[in-house]
C-alpha positions as CSV (number, residue, x, y, z in Angstrom):
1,X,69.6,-53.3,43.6
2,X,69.8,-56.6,45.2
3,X,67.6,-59.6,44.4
4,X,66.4,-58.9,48.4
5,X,64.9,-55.6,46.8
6,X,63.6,-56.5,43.7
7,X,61.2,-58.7,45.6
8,X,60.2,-56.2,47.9
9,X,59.6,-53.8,44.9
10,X,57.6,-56.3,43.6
11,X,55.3,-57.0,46.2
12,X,54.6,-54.0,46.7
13,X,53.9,-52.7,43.1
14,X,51.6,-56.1,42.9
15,X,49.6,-56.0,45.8
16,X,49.4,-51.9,46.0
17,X,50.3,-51.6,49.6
18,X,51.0,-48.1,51.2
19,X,54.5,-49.1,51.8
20,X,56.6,-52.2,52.8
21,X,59.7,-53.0,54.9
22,X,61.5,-56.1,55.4
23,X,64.3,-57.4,57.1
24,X,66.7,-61.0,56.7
25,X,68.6,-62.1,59.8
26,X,71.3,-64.9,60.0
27,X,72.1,-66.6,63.2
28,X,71.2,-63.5,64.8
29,X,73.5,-60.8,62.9
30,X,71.4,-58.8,60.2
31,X,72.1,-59.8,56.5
32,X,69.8,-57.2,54.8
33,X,66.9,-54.5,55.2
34,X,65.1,-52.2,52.9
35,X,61.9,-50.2,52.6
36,X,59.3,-49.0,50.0
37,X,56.9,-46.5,50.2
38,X,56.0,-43.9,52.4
39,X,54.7,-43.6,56.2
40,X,51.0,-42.4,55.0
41,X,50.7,-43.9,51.2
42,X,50.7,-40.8,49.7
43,X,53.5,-37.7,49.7
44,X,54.2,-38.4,53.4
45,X,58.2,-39.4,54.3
46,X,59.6,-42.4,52.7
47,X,59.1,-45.4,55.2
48,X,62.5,-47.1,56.3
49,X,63.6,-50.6,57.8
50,X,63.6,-48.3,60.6
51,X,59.9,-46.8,60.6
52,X,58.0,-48.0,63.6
53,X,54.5,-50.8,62.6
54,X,52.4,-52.2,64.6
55,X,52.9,-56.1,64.6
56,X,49.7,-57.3,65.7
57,X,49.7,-61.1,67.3
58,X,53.9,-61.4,67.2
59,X,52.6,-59.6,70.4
60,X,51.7,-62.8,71.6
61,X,55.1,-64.5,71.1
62,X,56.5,-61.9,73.8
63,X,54.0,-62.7,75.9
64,X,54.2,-66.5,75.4
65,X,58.2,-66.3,76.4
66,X,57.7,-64.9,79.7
67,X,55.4,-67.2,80.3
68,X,57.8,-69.8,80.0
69,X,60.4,-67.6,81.8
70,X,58.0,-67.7,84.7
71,X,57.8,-71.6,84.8
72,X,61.3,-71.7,84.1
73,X,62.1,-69.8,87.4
74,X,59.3,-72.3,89.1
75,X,56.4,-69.4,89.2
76,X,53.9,-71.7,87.6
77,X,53.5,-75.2,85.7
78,X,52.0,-75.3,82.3
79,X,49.2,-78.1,83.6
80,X,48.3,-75.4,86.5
81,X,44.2,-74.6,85.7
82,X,44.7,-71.3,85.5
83,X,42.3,-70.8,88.7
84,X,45.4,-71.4,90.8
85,X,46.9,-68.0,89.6
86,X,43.8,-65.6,88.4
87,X,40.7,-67.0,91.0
88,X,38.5,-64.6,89.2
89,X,38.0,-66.5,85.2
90,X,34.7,-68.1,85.0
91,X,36.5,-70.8,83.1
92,X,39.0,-71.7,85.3
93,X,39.5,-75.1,84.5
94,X,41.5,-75.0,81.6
95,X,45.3,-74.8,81.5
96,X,48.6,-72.1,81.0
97,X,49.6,-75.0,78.1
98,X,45.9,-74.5,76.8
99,X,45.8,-71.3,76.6
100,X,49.7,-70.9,75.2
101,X,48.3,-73.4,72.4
102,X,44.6,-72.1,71.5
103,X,43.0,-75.6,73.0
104,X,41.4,-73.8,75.5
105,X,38.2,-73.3,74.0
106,X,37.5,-69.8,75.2
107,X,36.0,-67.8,72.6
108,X,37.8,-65.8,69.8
109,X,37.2,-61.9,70.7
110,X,35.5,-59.7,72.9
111,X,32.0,-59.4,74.1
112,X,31.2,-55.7,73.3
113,X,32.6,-53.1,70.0
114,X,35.6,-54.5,68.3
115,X,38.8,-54.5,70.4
116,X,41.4,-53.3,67.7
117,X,39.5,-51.0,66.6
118,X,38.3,-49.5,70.1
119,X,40.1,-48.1,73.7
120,X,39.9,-50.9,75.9
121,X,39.0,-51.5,79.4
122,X,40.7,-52.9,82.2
123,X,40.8,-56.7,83.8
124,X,37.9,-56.2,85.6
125,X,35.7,-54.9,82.9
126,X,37.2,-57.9,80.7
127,X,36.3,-60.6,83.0
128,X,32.9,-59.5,84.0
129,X,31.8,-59.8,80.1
130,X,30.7,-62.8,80.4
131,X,33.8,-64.0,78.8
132,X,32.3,-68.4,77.6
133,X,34.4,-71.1,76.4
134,X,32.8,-72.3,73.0
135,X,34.4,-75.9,73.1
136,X,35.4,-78.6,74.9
137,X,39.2,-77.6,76.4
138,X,41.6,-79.5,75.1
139,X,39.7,-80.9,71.8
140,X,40.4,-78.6,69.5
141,X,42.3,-75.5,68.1
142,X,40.6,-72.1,68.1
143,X,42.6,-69.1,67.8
144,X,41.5,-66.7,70.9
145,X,42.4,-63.1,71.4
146,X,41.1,-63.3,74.8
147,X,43.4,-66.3,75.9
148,X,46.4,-64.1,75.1
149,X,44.5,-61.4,76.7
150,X,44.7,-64.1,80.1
151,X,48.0,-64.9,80.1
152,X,49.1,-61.2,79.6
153,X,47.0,-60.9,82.9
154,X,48.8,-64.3,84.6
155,X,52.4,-62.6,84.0
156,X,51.1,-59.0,85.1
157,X,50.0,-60.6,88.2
158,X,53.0,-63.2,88.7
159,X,55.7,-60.3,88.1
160,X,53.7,-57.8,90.0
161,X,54.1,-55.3,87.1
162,X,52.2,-54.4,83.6
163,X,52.4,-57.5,81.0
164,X,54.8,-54.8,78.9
165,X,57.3,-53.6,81.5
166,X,57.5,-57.7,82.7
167,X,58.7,-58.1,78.6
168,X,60.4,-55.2,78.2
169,X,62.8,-55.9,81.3
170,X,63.2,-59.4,81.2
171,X,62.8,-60.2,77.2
172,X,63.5,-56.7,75.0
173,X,66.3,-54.9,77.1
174,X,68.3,-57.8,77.6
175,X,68.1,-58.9,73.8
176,X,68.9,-54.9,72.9
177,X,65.1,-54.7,71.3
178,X,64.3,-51.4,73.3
179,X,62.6,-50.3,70.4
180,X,59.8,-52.4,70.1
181,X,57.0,-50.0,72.0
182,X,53.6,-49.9,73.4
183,X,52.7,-47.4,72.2
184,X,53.7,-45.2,68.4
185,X,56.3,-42.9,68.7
186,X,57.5,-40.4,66.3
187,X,57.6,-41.0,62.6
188,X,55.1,-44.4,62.6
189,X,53.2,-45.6,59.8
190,X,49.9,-44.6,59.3
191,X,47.5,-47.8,59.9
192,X,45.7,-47.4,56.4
193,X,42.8,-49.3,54.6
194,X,42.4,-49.6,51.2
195,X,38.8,-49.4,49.1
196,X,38.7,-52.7,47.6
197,X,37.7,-50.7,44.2
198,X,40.0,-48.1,43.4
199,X,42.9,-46.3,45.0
200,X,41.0,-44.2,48.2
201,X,42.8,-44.8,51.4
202,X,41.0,-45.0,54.9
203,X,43.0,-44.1,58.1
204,X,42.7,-46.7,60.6
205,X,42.6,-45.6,64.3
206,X,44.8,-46.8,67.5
207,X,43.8,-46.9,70.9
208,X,45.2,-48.4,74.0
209,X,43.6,-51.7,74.0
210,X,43.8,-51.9,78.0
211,X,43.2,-55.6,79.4
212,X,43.2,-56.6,75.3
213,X,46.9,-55.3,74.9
214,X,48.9,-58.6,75.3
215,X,46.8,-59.8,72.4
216,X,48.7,-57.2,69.6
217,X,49.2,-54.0,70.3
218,X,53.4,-53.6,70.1
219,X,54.9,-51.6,67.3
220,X,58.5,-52.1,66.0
221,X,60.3,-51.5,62.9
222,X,61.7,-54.5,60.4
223,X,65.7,-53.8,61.8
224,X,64.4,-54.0,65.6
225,X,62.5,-57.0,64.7
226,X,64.7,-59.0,63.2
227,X,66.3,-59.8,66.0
228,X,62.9,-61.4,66.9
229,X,63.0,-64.1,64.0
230,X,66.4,-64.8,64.8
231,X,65.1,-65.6,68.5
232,X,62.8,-68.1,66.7
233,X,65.5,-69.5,64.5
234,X,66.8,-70.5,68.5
235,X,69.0,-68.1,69.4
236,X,67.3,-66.8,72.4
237,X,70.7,-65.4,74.3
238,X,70.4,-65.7,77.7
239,X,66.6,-65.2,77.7
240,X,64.8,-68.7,77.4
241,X,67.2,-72.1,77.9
242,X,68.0,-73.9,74.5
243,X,65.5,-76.7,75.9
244,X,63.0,-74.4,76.6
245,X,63.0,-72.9,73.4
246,X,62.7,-76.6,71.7
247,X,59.8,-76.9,73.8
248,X,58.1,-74.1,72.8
249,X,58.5,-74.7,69.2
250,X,56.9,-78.2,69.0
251,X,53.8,-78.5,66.8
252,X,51.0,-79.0,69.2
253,X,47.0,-78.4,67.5
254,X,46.7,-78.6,63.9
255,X,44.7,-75.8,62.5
256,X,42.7,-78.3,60.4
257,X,40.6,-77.0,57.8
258,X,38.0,-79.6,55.7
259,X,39.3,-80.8,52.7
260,X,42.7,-78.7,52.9
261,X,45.7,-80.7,54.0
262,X,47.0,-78.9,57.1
263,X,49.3,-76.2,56.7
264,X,50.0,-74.8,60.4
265,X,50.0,-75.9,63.5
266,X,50.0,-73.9,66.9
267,X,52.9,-74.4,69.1
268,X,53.0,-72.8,72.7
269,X,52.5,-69.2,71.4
270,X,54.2,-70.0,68.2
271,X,53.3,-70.6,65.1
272,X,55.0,-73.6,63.2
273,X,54.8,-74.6,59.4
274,X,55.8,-77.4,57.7
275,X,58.5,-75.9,55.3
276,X,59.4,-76.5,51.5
277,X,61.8,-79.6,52.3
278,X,64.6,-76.6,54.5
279,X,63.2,-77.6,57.8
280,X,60.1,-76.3,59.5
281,X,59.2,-72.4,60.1
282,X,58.4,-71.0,63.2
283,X,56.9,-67.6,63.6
284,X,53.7,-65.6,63.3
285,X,51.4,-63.5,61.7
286,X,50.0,-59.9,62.7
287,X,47.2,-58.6,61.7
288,X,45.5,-55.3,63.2
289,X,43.4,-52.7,61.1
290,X,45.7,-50.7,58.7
291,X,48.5,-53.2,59.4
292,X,49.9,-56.4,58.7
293,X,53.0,-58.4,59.8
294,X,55.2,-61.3,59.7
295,X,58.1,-62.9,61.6
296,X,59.1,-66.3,60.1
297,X,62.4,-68.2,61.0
298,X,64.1,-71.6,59.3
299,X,65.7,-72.8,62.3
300,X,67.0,-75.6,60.6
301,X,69.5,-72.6,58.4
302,X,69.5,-70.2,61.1
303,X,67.7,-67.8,58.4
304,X,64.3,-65.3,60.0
305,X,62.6,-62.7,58.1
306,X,60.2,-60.2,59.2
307,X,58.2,-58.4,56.5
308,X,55.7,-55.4,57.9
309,X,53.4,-53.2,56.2
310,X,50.7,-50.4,57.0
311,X,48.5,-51.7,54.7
312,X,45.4,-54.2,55.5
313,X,45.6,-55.5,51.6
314,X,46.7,-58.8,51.8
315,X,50.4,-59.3,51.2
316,X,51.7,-62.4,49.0
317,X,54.4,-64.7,50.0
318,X,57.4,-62.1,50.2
319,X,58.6,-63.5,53.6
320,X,59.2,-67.0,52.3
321,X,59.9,-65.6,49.0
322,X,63.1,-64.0,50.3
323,X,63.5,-67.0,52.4
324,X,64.1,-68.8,49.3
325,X,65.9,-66.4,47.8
326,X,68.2,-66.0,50.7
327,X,69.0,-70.0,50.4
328,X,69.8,-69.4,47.0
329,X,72.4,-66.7,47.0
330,X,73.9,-68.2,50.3
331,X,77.5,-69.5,49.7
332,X,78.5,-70.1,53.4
333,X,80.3,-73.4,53.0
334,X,78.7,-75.9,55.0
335,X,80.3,-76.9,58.1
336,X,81.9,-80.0,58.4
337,X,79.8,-83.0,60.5
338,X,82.3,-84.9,61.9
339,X,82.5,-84.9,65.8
340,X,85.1,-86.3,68.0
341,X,83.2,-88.3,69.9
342,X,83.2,-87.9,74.1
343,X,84.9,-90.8,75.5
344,X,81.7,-92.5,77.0
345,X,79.8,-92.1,73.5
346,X,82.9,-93.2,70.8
347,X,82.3,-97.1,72.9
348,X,78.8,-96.8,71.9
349,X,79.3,-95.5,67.8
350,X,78.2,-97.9,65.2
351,X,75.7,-100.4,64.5
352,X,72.7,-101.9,66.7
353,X,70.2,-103.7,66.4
354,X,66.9,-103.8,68.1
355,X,65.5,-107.7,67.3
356,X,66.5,-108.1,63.7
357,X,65.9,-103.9,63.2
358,X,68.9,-102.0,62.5
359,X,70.4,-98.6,64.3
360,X,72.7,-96.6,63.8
361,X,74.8,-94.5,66.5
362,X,76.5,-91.4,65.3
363,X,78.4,-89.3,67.8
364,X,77.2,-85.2,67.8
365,X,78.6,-82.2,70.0
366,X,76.5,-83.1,72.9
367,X,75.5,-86.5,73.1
368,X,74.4,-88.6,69.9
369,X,71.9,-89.5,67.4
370,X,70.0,-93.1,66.9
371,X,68.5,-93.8,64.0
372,X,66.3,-96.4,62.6
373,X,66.9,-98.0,59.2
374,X,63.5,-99.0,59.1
375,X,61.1,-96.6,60.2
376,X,63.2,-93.5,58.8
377,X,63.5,-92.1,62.5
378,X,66.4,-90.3,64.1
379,X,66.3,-89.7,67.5
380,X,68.6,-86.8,69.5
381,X,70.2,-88.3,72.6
382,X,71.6,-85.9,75.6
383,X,73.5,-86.3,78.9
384,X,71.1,-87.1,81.7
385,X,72.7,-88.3,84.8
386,X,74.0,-91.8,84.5
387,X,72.5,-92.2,81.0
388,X,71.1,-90.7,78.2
389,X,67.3,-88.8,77.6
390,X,66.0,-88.4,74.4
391,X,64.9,-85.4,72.7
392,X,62.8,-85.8,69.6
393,X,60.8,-88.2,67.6
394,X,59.4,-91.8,69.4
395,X,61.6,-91.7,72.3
396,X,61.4,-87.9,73.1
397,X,61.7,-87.8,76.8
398,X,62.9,-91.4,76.9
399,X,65.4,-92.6,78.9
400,X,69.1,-94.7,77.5
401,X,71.2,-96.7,79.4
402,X,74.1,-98.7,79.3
403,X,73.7,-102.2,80.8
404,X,76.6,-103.9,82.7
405,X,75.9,-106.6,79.4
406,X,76.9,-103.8,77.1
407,X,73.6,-103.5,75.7
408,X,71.4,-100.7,75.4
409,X,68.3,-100.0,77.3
410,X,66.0,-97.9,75.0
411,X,62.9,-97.4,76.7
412,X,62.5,-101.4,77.4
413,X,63.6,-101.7,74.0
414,X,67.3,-103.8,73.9
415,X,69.6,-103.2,71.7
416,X,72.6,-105.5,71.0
417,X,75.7,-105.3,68.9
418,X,74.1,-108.1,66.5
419,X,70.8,-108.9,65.9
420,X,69.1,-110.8,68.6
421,X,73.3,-111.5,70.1
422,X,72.9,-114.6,72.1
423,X,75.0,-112.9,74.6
424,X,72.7,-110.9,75.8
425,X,69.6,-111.1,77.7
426,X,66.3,-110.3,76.0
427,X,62.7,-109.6,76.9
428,X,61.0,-113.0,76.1
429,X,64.0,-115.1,76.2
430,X,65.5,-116.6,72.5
431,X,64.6,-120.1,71.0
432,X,67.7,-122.4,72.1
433,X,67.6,-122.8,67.9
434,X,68.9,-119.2,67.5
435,X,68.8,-118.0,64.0
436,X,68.3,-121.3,62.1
């Protein structure tokens, strides 16, 4: 057995779930799957990295991308009140980007039995529950079913289809996940609970959630969603744009909790964590009655696991525990980080110097990075026109240009080849002393 199973033995002979699955994906290809238990936690078949769970709120992630897929192709903008697209929401005031990011402040579940656990009813049955936002949009996270249950709506009515067969054509065919479903087929897990006191199991039912669907009801196995945490790691094929992506995955909402340091943020329909020191996770969790499931993906490594059971027990930290030990057992050399610079950036490598602050300009594949001594900050520059636009940190969105002076125009910010360089012209003037 590998180490990959002797954690997922573990887990599940600690925690007493019915079965477990897990998968480990590396820049998309799949590195490792494996499966214990069986489909109904007793004598039923054996469950495999094969065996169809339902994943719960990952639902939203789909559901999030082709969002995004819409304002890509110029359907929508993510400050549009959603009024614009769905006249019939009492709330219509707050945003797509609110709603993608739980800052909406519409309430949390259903008015009426719970959803999971019900059949649902359609749009109109939804809306006309008196459906109330609970705070202030935009001041706040607060994790909403219904939101997702919204924007599952927006795409339906954008694409002129069902939220599912929008996803399935333009997000699971062309990423080869055709087995992700709506709906169980043969050979699923049973959704079980477990007495909190002794070994009785409960079956859980299923139902079609209707107008509640976009908010967690598509099943997959571990294999089939692997290739989902490997779309989180960032590669999205020819799905979502590379900058669309980086978008998506910026932390936007802390999910601040009093006295606990925060641990997760909410990104537009991701999840992000801040990681052990490997670079952040993005992902998310799934929880529906008689199931739970993760997707988590180091972007940074290019490593994703999904982990899914059919079990509501509460699972310990398998998916970053194989994480971990997937770091550790990795010998792929690391690549080398030398770039031949493009013509137009290899002028520009070296030192800077804002004032008396230092810079430093190192060439990458597409552009360069700027980073300040000082502060600890490293900024990604890109091709944009006749200069340069940043893409993270302080000067995220920020404009770089050359100056016919040879300087650097940073955002008003000037930087010269040596600090404060007479040569060149700066905000304020310099004292006719110079350094003295």
């Amino acid at each position: 057995m590998s180490a990959f199973d002797d954690l997922l033995l573990a887990e599940q002979e600690a925690s007493g779930q019915a079965s477990v699955t897990a998968a480990l994906v590396r820049d998309g290809a799949l590195q490792w799957s494996g499966a214990v238990g069986t489909v109904d936690g007793r004598d039923g078949a054996p469950a495999t990295p094969a065996t169809p769970y339902r994943i719960g709120s990952i639902t939203k992630t789909f559901v999030a991308v082709e969002v995004m897929r819409l304002r890509d192709e110029g359907r929508l903008d993510l400050a549009d009140r959603i009024e614009r697209h769905l006249p019939d929401v009492p709330f219509g005031h707050v945003t797509i980007a609110q709603l993608l990011s739980h800052t909406s402040g519409l309430q949390a579940e259903t008015n009426g039995p719970w959803w999971e656990r019900t059949p649902g009813g359609d749009w109109d049955e939804l809306i006309g529950s008196g459906l109330e936002l609970v705070h202030t949009p935009g001041t706040r996270f607060h994790y909403s079913n219904v939101g997702f249950a919204v924007l599952g709506r927006l795409v339906a009515v954008l694409r002129r289809t069902s939220w599912f067969d929008a996803v399935r054509v333009g997000i699971l065919e062309p990423l080869g996940m055709q087995g992700v479903t709506l709906q169980p087929g043969g050979g699923a897990a049973v959704g079980l609970s477990h007495h909190p006191l002794d070994d009785r199991l409960m079956v859980e039912p299923h139902h079609d959630a209707g107008a509640m669907a976009p908010a967690g009801q598509l099943w997959a196995g571990a294999e089939e969603l692997a290739r989902w945490a490997a779309f989180a790691a960032g590669d999205t094929g020819d799905v979502l744009s590379a900058a669309t992506w980086a978008e998506m995955v910026v932390p936007l909402a802390v999910d601040d909790r009093p006295g606990v340091p925060w641990a997760t943020a909410q990104a537009l329909g991701w999840r992000i964590w801040p990681g052990n020191g490997s670079g952040r996770l993005v992902g998310h969790g799934g929880s529906m009655p008689g199931f739970l499931a993760t997707a988590i993906a180091e972007p940074e490594s290019g490593w994703g696991v999904v982990v899914l059971t059919n079990d509501t027990l509460r699972l310990g930290d398998l998916a970053t525990g194989l994480l971990e030990a997937a770091r550790m057992l990795d010998q792929r050399p690391t690549p080398a980080t030398a770039v031949e610079p493009a013509p137009d950036v290899a002028d520009l490598v070296g030192d800077w110097f804002w004032g008396p602050v230092p810079y430093r300009l190192e060439a990458t594949a597409d552009g360069f990075h700027l980073s300040d001594a000082m502060a600890n900050r490293r900024s990604r520059f890109v091709r944009d026109g006749d200069g340069w636009r940043g893409l993270d940190t302080y000067f995220a969105g920020e404009r770089l240009v050359v100056r016919p002076d040879g300087a650097l125009d940073l955002a008003s910010f000037i930087l010269s080849r040596e600090p404060y360089d007479p040569a060149v012209a700066h905000p304020g003037g310099l004292d006719p002393r110079g350094w003295h």
